[in-house]
C-alpha positions as CSV (number, residue, x, y, z in Angstrom):
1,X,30.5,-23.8,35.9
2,X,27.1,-25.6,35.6
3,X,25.7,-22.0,36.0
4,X,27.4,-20.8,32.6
5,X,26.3,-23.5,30.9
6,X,22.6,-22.6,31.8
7,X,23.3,-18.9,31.5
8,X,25.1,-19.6,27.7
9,X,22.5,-21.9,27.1
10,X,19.4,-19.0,28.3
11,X,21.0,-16.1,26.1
12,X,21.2,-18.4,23.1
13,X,17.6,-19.4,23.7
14,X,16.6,-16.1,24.2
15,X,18.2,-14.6,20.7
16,X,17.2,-17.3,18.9
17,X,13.9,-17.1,19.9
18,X,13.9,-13.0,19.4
19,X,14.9,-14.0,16.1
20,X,12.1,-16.1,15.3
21,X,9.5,-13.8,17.1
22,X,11.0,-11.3,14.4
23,X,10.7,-13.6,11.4
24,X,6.9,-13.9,12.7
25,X,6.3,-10.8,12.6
26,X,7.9,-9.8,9.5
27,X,5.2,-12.9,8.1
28,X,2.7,-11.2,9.7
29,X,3.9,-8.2,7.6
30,X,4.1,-9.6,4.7
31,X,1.0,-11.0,4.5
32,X,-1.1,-7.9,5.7
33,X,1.1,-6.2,2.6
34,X,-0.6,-8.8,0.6
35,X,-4.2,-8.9,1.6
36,X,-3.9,-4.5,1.2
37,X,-2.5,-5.3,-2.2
38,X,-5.2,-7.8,-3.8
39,X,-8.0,-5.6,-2.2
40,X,-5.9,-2.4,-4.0
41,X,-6.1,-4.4,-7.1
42,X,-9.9,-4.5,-6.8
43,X,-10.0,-0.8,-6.5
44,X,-7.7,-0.1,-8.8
45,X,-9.4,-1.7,-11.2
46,X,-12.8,-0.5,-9.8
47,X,-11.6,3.1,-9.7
48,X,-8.4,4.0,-11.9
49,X,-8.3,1.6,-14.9
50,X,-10.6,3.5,-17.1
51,X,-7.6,6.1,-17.2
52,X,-4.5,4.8,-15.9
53,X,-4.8,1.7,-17.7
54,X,-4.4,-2.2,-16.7
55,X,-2.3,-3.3,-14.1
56,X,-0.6,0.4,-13.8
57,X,0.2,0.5,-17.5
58,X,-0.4,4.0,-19.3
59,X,-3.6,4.3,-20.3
60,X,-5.6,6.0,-22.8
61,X,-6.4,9.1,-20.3
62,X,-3.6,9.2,-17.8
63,X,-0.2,8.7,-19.7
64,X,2.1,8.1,-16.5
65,X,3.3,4.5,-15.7
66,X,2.3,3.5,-12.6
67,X,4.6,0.5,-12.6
68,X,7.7,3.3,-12.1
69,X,5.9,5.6,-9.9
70,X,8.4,5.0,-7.0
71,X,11.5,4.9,-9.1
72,X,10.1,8.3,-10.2
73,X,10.3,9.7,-6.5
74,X,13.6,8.4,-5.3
75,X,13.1,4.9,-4.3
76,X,10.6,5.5,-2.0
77,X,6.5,6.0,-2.3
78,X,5.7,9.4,-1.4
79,X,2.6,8.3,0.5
80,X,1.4,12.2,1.6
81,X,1.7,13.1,-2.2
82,X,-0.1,10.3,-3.3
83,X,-3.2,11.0,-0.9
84,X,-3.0,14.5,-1.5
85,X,-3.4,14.0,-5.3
86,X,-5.7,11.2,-5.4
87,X,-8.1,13.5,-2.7
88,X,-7.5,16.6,-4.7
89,X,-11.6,17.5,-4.7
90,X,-10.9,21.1,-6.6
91,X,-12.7,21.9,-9.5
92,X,-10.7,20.8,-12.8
93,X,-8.3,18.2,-10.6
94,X,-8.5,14.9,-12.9
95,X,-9.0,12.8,-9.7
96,X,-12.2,15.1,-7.9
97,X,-14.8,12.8,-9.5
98,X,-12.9,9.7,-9.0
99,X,-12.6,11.0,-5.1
100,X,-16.4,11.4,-4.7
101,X,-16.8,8.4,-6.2
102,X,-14.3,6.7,-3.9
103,X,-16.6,9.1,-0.7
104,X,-19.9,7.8,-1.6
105,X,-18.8,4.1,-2.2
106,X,-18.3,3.8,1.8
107,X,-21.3,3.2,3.4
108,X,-23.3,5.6,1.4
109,X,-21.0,8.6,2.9
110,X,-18.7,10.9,2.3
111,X,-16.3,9.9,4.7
112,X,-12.9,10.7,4.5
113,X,-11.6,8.5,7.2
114,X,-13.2,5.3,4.8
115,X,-12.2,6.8,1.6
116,X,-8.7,7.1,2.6
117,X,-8.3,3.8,3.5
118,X,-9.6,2.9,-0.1
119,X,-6.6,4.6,-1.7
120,X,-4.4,2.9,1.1
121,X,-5.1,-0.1,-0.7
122,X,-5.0,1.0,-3.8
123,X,-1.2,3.0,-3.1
124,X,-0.7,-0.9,-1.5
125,X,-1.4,-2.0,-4.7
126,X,0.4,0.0,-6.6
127,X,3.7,-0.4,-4.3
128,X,3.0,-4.1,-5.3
129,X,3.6,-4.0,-9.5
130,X,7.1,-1.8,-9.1
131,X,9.3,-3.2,-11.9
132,X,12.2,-4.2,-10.3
């Protein structure tokens, strides 16, 4: 009997502190979303406010509201089509001189790999002023 109480007593310990371990990490998550998002505010407003406007707001080049850009795909970010638009380098894209601005701002290089993280933060960003 003594041994069921001990067993009862491990498996309560042991989801309880599964539990926790996944509150921790979901922390952990939450606070990596927000250090991405402040950085992607920095870019943002380094890289996209001239034309998108303040804090995802229509601006006076690029009329789309970034504040509703994932209730305008579903519910969900459409992370491949956001990198593949922001990196759109052909010739009369809107976004090829912000891109090789973005390139050359990382170390002096073109990288991709760097760049690409830069609009990671700033998509982080942008996930972050959704209206609800």
């Amino acid at each position: 009997m003594d041994r069921w109480k001990y067993t009862g007593a491990w498996i309560v310990l042991s989801i309880v502190g599964a539990g926790l371990g996944v509150a921790i990490s979901a922390g952990a998550d939450d606070e990596i979303d927000h250090v991405l998002a402040a950085g992607g505010k920095v870019r943002y407003e380094q890289y996209c406010t001239s034309c998108h406007g303040p804090g995802g707001a229509p601006g006076t080049k690029a009329k789309s509201d970034l504040r509703t850009y994932v209730a305008r795909h579903g519910g969900k970010f459409p992370a491949a089509d956001w990198l593949a638009i922001i990196a759109d380098a052909r010739p009369g894209s809107p976004h090829t001189k912000v891109w090789e601005r973005i390139r050359k701002d990382q170390l002096g290089t073109t990288s991709d790999a760097a760049a690409r993280g830069t609009v990671g933060q700033i998509a982080r960003y942008v996930i972050s002023i959704q209206s609800q």
